[in-house]
TORKOL-4160 file (C-alpha; in steps of 0.2 Angstrom, whole numbers, padded with zeros to 4 digits, m for minus):
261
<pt num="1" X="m0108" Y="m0039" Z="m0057"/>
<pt num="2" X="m0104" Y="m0038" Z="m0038"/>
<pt num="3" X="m0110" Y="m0020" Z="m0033"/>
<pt num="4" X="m0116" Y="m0026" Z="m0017"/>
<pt num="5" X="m0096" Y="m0032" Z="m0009"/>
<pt num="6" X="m0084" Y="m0021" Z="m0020"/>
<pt num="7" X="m0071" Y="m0024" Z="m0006"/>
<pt num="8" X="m0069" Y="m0042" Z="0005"/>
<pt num="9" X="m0060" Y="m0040" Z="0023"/>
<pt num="10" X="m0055" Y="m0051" Z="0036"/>
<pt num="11" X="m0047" Y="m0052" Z="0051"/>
<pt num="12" X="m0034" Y="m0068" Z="0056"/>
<pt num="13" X="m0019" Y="m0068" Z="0067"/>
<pt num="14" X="m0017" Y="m0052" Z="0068"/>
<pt num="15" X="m0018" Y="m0047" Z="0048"/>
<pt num="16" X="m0032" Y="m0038" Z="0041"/>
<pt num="17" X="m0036" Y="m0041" Z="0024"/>
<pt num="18" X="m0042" Y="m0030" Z="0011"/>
<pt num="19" X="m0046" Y="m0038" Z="m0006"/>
<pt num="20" X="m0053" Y="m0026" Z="m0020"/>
<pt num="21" X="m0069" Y="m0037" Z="m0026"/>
<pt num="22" X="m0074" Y="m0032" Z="m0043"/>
<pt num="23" X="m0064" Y="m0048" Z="m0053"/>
<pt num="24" X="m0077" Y="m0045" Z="m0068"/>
<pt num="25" X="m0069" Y="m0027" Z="m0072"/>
<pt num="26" X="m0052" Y="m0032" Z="m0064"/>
<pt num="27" X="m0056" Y="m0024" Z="m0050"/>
<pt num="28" X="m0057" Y="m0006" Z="m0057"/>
<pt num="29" X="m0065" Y="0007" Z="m0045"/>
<pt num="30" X="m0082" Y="0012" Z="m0043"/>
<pt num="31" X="m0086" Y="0025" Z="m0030"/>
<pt num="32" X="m0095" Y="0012" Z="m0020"/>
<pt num="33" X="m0076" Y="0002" Z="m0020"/>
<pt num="34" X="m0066" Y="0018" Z="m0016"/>
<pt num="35" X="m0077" Y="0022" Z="m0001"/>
<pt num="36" X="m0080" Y="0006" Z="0006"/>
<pt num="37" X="m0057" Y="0006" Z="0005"/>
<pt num="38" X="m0056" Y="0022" Z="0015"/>
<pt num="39" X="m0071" Y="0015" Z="0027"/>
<pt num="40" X="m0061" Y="m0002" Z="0029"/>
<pt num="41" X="m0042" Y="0008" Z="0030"/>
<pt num="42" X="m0050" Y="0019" Z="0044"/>
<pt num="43" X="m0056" Y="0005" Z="0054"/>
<pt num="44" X="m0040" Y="m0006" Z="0054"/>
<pt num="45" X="m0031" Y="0010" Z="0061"/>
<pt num="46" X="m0043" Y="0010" Z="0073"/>
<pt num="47" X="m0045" Y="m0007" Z="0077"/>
<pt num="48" X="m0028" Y="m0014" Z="0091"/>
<pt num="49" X="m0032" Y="m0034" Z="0086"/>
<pt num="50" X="m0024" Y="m0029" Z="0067"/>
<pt num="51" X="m0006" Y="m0026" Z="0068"/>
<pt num="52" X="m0002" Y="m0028" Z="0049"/>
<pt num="53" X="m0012" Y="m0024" Z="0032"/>
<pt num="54" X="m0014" Y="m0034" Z="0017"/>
<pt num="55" X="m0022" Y="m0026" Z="m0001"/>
<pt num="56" X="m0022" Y="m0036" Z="m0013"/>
<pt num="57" X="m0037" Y="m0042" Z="m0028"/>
<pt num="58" X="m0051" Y="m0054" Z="m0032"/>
<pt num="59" X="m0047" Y="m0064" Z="m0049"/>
<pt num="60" X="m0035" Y="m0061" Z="m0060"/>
<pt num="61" X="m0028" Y="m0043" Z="m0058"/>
<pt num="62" X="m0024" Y="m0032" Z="m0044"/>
<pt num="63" X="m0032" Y="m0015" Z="m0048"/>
<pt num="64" X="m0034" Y="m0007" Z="m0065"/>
<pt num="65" X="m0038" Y="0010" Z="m0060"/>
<pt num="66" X="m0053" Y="0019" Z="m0064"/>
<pt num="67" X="m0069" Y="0010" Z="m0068"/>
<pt num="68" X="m0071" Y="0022" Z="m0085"/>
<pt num="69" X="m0088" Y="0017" Z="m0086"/>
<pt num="70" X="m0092" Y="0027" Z="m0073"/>
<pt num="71" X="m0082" Y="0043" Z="m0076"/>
<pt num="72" X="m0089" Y="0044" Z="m0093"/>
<pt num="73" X="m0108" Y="0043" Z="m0093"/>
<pt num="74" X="m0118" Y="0059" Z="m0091"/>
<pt num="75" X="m0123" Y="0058" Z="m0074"/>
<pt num="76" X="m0103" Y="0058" Z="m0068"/>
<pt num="77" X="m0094" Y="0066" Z="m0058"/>
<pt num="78" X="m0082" Y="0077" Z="m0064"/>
<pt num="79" X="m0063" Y="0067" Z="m0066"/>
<pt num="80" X="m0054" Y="0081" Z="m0050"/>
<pt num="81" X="m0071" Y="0078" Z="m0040"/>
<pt num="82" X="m0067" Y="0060" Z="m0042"/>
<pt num="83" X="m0047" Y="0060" Z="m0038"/>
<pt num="84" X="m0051" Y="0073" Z="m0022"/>
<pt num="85" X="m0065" Y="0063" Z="m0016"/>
<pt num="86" X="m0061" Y="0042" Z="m0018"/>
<pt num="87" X="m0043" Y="0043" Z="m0021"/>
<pt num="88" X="m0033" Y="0059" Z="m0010"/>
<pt num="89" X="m0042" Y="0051" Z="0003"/>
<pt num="90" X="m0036" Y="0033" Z="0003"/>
<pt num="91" X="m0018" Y="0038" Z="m0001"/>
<pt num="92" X="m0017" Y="0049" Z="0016"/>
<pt num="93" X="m0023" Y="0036" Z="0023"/>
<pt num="94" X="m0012" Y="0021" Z="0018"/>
<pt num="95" X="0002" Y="0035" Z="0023"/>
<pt num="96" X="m0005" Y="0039" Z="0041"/>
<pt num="97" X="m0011" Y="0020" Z="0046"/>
<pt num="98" X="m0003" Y="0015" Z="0060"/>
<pt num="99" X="0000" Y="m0001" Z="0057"/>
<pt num="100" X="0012" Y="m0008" Z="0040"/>
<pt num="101" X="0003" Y="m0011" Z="0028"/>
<pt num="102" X="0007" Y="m0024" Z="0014"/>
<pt num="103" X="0001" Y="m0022" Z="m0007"/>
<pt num="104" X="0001" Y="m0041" Z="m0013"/>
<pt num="105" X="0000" Y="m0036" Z="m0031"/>
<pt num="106" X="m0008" Y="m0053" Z="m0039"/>
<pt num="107" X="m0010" Y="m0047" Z="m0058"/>
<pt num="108" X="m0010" Y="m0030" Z="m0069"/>
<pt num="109" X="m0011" Y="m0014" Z="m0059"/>
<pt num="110" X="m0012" Y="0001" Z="m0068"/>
<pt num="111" X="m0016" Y="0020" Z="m0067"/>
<pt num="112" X="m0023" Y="0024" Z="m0050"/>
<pt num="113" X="m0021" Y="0005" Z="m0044"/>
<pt num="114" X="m0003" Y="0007" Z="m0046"/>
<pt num="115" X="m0002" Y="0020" Z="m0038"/>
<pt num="116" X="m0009" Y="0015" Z="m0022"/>
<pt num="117" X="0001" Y="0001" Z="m0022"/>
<pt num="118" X="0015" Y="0010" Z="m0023"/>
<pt num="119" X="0009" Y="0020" Z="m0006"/>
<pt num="120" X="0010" Y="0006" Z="0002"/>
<pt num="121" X="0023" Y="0003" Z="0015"/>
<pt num="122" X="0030" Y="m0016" Z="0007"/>
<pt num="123" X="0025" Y="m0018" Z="m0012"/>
<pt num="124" X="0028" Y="m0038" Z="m0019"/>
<pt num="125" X="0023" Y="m0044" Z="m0033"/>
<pt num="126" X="0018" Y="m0061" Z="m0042"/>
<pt num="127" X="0031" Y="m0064" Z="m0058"/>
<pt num="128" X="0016" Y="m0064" Z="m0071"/>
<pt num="129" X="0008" Y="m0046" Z="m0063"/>
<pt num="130" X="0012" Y="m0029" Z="m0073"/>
<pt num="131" X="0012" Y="m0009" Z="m0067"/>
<pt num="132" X="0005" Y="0002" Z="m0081"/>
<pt num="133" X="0006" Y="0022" Z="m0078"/>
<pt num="134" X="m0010" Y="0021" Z="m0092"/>
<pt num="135" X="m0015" Y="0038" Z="m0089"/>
<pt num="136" X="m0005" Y="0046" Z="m0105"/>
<pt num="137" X="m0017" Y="0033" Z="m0114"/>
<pt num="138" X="m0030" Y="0043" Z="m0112"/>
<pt num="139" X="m0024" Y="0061" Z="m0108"/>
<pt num="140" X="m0026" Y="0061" Z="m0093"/>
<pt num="141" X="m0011" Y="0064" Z="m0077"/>
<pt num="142" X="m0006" Y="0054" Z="m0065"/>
<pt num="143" X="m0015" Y="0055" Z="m0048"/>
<pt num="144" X="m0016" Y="0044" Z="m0032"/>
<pt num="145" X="0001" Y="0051" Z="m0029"/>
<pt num="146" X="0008" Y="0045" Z="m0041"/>
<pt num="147" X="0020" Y="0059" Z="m0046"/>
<pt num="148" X="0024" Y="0059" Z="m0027"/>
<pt num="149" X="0031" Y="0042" Z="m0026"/>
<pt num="150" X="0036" Y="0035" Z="m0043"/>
<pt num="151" X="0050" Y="0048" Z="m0044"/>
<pt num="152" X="0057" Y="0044" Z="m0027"/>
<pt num="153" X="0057" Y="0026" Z="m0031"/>
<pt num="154" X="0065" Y="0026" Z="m0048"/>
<pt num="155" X="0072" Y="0045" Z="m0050"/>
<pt num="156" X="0065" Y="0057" Z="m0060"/>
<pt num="157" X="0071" Y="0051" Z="m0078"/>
<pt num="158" X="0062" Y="0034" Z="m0077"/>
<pt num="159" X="0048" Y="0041" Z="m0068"/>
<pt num="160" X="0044" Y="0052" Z="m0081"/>
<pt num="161" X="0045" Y="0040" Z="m0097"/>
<pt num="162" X="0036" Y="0027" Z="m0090"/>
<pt num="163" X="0021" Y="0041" Z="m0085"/>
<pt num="164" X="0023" Y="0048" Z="m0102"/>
<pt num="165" X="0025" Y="0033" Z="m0111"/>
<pt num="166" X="0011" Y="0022" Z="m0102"/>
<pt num="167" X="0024" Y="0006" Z="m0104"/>
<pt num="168" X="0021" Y="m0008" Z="m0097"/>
<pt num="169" X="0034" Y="m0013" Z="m0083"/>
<pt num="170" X="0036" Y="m0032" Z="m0076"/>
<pt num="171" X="0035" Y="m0037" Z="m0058"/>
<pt num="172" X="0054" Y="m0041" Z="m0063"/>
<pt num="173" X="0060" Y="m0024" Z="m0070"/>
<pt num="174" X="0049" Y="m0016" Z="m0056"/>
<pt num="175" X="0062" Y="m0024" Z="m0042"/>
<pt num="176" X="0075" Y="m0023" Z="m0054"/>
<pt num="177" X="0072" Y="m0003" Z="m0054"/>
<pt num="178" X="0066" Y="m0001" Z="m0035"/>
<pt num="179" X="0048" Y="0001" Z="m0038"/>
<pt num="180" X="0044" Y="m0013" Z="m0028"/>
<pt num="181" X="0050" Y="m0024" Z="m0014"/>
<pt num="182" X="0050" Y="m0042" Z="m0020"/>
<pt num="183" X="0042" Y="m0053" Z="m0035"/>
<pt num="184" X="0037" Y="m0071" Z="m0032"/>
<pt num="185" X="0034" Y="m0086" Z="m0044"/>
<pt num="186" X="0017" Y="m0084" Z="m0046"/>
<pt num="187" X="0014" Y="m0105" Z="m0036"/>
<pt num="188" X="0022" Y="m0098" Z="m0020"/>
<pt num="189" X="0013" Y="m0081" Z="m0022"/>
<pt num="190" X="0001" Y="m0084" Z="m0008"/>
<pt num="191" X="0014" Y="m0093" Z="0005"/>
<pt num="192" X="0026" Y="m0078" Z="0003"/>
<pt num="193" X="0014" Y="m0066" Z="0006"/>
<pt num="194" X="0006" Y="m0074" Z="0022"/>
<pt num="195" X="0024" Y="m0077" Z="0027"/>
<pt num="196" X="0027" Y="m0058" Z="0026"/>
<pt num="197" X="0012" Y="m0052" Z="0034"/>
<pt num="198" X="0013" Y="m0064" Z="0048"/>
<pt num="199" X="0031" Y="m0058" Z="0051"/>
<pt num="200" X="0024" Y="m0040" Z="0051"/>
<pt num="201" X="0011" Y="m0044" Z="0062"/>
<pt num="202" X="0021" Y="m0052" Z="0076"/>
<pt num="203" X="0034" Y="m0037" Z="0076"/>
<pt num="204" X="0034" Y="m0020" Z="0086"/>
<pt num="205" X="0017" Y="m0012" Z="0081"/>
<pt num="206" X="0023" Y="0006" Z="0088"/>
<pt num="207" X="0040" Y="0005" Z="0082"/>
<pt num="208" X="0034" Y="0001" Z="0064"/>
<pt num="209" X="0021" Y="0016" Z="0065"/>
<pt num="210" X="0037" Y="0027" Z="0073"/>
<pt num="211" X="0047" Y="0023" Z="0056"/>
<pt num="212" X="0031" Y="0022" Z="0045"/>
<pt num="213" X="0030" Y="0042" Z="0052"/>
<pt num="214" X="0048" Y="0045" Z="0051"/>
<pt num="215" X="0049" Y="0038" Z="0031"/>
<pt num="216" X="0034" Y="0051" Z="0028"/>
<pt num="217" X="0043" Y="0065" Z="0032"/>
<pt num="218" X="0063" Y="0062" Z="0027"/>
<pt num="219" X="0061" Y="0073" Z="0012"/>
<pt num="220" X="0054" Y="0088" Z="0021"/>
<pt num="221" X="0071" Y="0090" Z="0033"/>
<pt num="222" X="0088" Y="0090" Z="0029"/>
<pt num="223" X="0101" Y="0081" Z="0038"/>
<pt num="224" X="0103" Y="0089" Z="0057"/>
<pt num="225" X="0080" Y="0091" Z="0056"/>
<pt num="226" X="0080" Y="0074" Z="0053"/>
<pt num="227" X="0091" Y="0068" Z="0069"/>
<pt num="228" X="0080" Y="0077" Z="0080"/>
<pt num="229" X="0065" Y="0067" Z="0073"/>
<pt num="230" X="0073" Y="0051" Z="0075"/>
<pt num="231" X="0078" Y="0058" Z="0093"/>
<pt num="232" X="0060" Y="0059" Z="0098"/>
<pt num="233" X="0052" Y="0046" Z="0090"/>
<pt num="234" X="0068" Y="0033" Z="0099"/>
<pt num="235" X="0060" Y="0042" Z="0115"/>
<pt num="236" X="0042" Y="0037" Z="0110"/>
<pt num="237" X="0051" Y="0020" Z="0106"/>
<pt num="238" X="0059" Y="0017" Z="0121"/>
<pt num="239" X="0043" Y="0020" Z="0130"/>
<pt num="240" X="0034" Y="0003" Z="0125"/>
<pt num="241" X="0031" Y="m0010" Z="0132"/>
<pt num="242" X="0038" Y="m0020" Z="0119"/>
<pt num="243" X="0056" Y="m0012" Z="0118"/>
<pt num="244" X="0056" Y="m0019" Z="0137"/>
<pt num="245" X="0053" Y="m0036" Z="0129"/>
<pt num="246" X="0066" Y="m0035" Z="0116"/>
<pt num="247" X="0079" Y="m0031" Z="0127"/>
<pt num="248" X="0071" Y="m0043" Z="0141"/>
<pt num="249" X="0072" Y="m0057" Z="0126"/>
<pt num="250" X="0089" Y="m0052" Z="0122"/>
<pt num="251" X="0096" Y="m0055" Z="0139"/>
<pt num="252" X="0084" Y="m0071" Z="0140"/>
<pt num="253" X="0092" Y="m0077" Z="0122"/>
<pt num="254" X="0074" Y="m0082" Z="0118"/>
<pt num="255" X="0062" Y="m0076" Z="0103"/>
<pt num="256" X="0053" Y="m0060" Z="0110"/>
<pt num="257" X="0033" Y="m0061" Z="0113"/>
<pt num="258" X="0029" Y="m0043" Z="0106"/>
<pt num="259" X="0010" Y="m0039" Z="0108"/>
<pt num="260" X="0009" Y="m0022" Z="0098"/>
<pt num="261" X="0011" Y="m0008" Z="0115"/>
């Protein structure tokens, strides 16, 4: 088994690359896996050469949640320790990276590696991959958020069977219901997904972090709260140096050169 790189990352044009890197247990999470993730999220927010994010897997699935080996033995930690510590953190920090951040779901995700697909910004799919809610499998509730989002993707009455359930949902129904953004044909997987990313990584860096942070708080404020929000973060906007572009590009009827300010 690969202990030693649980997570690969790269850097290239301007997309970093997260892949989960333990293919021999479908990339189920160790603490070793979860803490090298927050390490890596924390860096590309930090880090002005990445302007987009990319999750995906090693192998054959995406993320199967919970490497149960671990929970179980003796020695574990207790299940809450594990959810407070490895997984609360990484979805905070999907939610407050500053830059968008794509989930490239290659195979099965399930229970927590659902989930933190699902708090990612753009969530595609390959035709073949799956999302499992599996936490009714084994008594347990649905955490990484999941009980956050699911609900506002899909509305309360499907959120709900599938969590109790633990069916199995295509790549296909998942768009077909709005979980996700896109599926692909699993041959033109890869070309999609870098053709995404690419996009995302040559747009306004500070606009898509203005709406990143204006998505996360829409269901705090009603209506008149949340045109106030918009008001301030179009000032923040309108400050950058690549609004000037934009417009400058506009007037110029030429394809705008925006570097992330």
């Amino acid at each position: 088994m690969n202990e030693t790189n649980p997570i690969k990352f790269s850097i290239e044009a301007g997309v970093a690359t997260i892949t989960l890197n333990r293919p021999e247990v479908y990339n189920s999470f160790n603490a070793a896996m979860a803490l090298s993730l927050q390490e890596q999220l924390r860096q590309c927010n930090e880090n002005p050469e990445v302007r987009a994010v990319l999750l995906t897997g090693a192998g054959k699935a995406f993320c199967a949640g919970q490497d149960l080996a671990e929970a179980a033995g003796p020695q574990s930690m207790e299940i809450s320790d594990i959810v407070v510590k490895h997984y609360n953190p990484i979805i905070l920090l999907l939610r407050s990276l500053e830059k968008p951040v794509v989930a490239a779901v290659n195979g099965v995700a399930a229970g927590a590696g659902a989930n933190i697909a699902l708090a990612c910004d753009i969530v595609v799919a390959k035709e073949s991959a799956s999302f499992i809610q599996a936490f009714s499998k084994i008594g347990l509730i649905p955490d990484s958020a999941g009980t956050f989002f699911l609900p506002r993707l899909i509305g309360m009455q499907r959120a709900s069977a599938l969590m109790m359930t633990g069916d199995k949902v295509s790549a296909k129904e998942a768009v077909e219901m709005g979980m996700i953004y896109k599926a692909f044909a699993d041959d033109a997987f890869e070309a999609e997904v870098q053709s995404l990313v690419q996009k995302l990584a040559q747009m306004p860096t500070k606009g898509l972090a203005y709406t990143k942070q204006l998505l996360n708080c829409t269901y705090q404020f009603n209506l008149e709260e949340q045109l106030t929000n918009e008001a301030i973060f179009q000032h923040k906007a309108g400050q950058t140096s690549d609004f000037k572009e934009g417009v400058q590009a506009f007037i110029e009827k030429r394809k705008p050169n925006f570097t992330g300010q």
